[in-house]
Backbone bond lengths (Angstrom), bond angles and torsions (degrees), N, CA, C in turn:
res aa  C-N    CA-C-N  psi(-1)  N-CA   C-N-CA  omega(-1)  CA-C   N-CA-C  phi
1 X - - - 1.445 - - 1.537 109.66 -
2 X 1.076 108.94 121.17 2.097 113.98 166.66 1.363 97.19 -106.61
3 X 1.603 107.76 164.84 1.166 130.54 -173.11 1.442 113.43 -75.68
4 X 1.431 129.15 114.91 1.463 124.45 -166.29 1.949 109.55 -67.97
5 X 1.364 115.97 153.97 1.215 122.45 -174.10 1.570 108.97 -115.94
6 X 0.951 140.26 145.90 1.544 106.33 -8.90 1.567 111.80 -64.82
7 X 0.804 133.41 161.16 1.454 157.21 137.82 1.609 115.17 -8.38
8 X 1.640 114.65 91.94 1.593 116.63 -174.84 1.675 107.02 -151.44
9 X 1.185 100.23 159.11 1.684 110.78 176.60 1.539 109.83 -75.69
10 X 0.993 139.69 141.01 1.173 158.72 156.24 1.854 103.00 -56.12
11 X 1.581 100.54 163.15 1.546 104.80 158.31 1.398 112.93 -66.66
12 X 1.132 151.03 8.51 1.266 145.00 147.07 1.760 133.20 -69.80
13 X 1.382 93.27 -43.55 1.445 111.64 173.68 1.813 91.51 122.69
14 X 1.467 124.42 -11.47 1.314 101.67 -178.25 1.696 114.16 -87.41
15 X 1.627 106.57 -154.40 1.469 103.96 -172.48 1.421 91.41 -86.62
16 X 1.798 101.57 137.41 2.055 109.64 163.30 1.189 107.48 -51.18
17 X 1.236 102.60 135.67 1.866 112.58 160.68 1.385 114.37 -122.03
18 X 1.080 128.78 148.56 1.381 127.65 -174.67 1.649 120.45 -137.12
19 X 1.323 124.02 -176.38 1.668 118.43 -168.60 1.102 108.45 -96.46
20 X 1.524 130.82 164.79 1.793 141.27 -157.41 1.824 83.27 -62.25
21 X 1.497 128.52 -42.27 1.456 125.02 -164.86 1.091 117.60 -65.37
22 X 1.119 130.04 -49.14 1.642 154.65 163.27 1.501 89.38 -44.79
23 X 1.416 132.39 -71.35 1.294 131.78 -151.76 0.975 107.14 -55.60
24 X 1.531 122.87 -46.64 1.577 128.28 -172.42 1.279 114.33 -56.69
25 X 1.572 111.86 -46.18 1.757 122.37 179.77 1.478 99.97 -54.78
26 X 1.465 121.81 -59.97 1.450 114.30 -174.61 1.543 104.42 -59.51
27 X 0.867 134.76 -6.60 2.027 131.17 -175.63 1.299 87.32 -74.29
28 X 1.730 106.35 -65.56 1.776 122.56 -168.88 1.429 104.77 -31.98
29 X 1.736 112.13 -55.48 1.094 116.62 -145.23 2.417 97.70 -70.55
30 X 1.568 96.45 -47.20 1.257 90.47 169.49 1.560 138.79 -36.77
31 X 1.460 118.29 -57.85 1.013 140.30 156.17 1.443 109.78 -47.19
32 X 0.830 143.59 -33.09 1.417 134.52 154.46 1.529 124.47 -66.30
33 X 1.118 122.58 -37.59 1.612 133.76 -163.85 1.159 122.06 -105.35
34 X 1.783 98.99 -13.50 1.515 113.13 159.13 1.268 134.20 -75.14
35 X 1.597 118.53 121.87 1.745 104.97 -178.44 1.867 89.60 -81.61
36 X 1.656 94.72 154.71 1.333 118.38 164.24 1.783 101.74 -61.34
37 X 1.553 113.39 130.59 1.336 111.63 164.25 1.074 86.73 119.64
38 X 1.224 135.00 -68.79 1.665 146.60 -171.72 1.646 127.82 -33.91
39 X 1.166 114.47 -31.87 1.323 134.16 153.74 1.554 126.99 -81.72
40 X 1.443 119.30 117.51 1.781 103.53 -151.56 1.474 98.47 -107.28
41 X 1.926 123.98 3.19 1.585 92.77 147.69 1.486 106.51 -89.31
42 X 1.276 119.29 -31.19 1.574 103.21 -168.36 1.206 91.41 -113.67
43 X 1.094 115.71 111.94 1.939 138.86 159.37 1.400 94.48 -65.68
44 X 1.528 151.54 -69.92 1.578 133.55 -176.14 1.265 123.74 -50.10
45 X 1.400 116.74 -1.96 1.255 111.80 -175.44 1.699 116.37 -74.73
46 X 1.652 124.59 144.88 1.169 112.64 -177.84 1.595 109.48 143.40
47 X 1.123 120.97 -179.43 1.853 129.81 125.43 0.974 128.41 -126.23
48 X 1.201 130.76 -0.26 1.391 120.25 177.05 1.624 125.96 95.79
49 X 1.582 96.62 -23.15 1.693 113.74 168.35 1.180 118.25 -30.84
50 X 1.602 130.11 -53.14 1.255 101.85 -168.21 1.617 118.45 -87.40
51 X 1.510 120.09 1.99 1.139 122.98 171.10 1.795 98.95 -68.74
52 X 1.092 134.43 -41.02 1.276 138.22 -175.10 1.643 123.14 -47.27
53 X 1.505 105.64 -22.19 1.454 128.96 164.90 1.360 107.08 -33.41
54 X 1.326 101.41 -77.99 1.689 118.61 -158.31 1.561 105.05 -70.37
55 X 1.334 138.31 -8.23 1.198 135.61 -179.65 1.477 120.55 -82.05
56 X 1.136 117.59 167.05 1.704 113.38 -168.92 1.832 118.00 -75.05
57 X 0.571 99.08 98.10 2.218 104.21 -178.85 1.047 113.10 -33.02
58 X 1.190 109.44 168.06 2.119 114.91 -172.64 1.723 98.99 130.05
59 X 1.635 101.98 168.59 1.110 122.63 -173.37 1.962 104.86 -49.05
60 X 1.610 103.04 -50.90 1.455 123.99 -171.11 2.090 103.26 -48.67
61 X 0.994 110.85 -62.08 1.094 135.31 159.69 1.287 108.53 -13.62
62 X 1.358 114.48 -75.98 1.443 128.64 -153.69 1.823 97.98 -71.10
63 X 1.409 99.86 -65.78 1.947 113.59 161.38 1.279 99.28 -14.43
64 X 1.645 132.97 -84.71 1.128 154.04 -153.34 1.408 89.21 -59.82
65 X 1.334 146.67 -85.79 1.617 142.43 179.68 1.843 107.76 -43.39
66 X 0.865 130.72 -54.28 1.309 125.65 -162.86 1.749 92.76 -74.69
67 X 1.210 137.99 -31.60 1.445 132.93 147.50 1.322 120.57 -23.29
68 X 1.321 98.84 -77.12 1.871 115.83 -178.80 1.114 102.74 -80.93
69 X 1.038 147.73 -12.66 1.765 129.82 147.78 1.460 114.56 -51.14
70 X 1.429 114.18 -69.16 1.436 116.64 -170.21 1.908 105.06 -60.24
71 X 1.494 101.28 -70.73 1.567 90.50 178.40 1.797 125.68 -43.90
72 X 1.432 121.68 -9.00 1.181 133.61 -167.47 1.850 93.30 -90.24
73 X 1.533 117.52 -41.62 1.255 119.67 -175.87 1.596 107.95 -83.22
74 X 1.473 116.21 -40.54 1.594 92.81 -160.10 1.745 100.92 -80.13
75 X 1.289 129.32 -9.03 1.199 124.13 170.06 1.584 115.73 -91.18
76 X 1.193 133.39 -22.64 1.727 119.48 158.98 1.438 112.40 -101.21
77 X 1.711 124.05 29.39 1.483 115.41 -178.90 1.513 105.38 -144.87
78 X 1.648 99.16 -31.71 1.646 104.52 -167.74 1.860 128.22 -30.67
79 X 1.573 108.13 -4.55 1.348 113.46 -158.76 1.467 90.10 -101.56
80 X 1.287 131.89 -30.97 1.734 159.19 -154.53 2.142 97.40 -97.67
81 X 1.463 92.15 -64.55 1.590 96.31 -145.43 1.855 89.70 -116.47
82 X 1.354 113.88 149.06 1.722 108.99 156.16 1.686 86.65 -121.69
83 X 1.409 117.64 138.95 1.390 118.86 -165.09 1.759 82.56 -117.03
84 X 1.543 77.13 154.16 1.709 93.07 -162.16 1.264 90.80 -105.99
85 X 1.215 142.80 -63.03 1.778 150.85 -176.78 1.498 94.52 -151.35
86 X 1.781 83.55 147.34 1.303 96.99 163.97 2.096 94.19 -139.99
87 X 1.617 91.46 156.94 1.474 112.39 -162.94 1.348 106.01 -121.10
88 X 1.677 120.44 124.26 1.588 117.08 -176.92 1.340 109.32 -122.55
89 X 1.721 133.56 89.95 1.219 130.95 165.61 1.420 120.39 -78.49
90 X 1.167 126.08 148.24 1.418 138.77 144.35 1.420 112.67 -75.53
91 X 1.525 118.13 78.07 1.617 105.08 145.82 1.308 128.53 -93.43
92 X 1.632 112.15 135.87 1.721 110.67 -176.91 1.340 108.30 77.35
93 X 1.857 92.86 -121.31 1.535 127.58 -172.30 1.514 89.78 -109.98
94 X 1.205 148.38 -5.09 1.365 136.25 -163.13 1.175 106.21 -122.53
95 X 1.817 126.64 127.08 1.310 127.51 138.42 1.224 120.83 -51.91
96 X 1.735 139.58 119.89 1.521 126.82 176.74 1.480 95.21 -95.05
97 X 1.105 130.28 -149.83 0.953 159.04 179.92 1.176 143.27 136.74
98 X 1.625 124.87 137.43 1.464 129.58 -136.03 1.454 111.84 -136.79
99 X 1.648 131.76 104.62 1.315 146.92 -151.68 1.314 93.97 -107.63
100 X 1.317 110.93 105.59 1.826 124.57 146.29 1.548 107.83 -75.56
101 X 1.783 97.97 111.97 2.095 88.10 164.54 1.278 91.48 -154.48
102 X 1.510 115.66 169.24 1.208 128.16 143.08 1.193 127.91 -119.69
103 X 1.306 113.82 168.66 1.316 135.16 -129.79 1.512 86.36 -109.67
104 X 1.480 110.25 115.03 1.544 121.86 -176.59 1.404 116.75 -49.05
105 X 1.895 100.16 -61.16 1.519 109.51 169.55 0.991 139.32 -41.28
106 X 1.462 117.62 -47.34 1.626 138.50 166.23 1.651 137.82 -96.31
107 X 1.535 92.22 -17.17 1.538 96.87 152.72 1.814 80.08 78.54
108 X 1.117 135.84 15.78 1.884 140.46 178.15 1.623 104.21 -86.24
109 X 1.119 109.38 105.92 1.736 110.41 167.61 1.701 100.79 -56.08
110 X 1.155 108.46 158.64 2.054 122.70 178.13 1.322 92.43 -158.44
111 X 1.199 108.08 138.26 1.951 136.95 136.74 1.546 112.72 -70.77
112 X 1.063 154.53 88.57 1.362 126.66 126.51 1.738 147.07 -80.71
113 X 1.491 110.41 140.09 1.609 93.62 -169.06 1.647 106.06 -129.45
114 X 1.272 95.49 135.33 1.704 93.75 -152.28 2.165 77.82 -116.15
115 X 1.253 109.61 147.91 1.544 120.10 144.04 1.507 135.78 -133.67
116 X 1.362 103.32 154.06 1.614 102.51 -170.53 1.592 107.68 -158.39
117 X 1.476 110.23 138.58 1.532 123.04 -43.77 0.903 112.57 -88.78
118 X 1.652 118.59 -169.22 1.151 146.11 155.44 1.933 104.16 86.95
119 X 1.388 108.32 71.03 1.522 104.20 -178.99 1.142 109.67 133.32
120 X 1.870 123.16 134.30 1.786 117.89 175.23 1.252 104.64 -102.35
121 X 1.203 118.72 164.91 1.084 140.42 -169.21 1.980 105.51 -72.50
């Protein structure tokens, strides 16, 4: 069991912990939501996604994020995850985006779909 992320109390009152599967999604989810720079031992850490918000939408756009998503994962996860596709829409106000991988350890295909901001998936 690792400590689930973000960071919350359980129905007990202690710290949540959660399973190696769960854990991985919350890794995913870091590596996504992290800007590069933001972390002050590892400055590469990140993708860059949520800077991608404020930029102008279109096909080009999406290319450019679904780039730095995947290259953002197979270099801070590749030991964890081999990602099969990843998918970058513009809905609304929200970038979603949707991670095909499996799970190194278990050899388990997963979907996850994370958005940011403004709206869930």
């Amino acid at each position: 069991m690792t400590v689930d992320f973000p960071w919350q109390l359980d129905g007990r009152g202690r710290t949540a912990v959660t399973d190696q599967d769960d854990h991985i999604r919350d890794l995913i989810e870091q590596v996504l939501f992290t800007t590069p720079g933001e972390r002050v031992m590892r400055p590469d850490f990140g993708s860059g996604l949520l800077a991608m918000v404020f930029e102008p939408g279109g096909p080009e756009a999406a290319a450019a994020a679904q780039y730095l998503v995947q290259s953002a994962l197979e270099r801070e996860l590749a030991d964890l995850i081999a990602v099969q596709a990843v998918e970058v829409e513009a809905i609304d106000a929200a970038i979603v985006v949707t991670v095909s991988y499996v799970v190194r350890r278990t050899q388990t295909q997963s979907v996850a779909t994370f958005s940011a901001p403004g709206g869930a998936p």
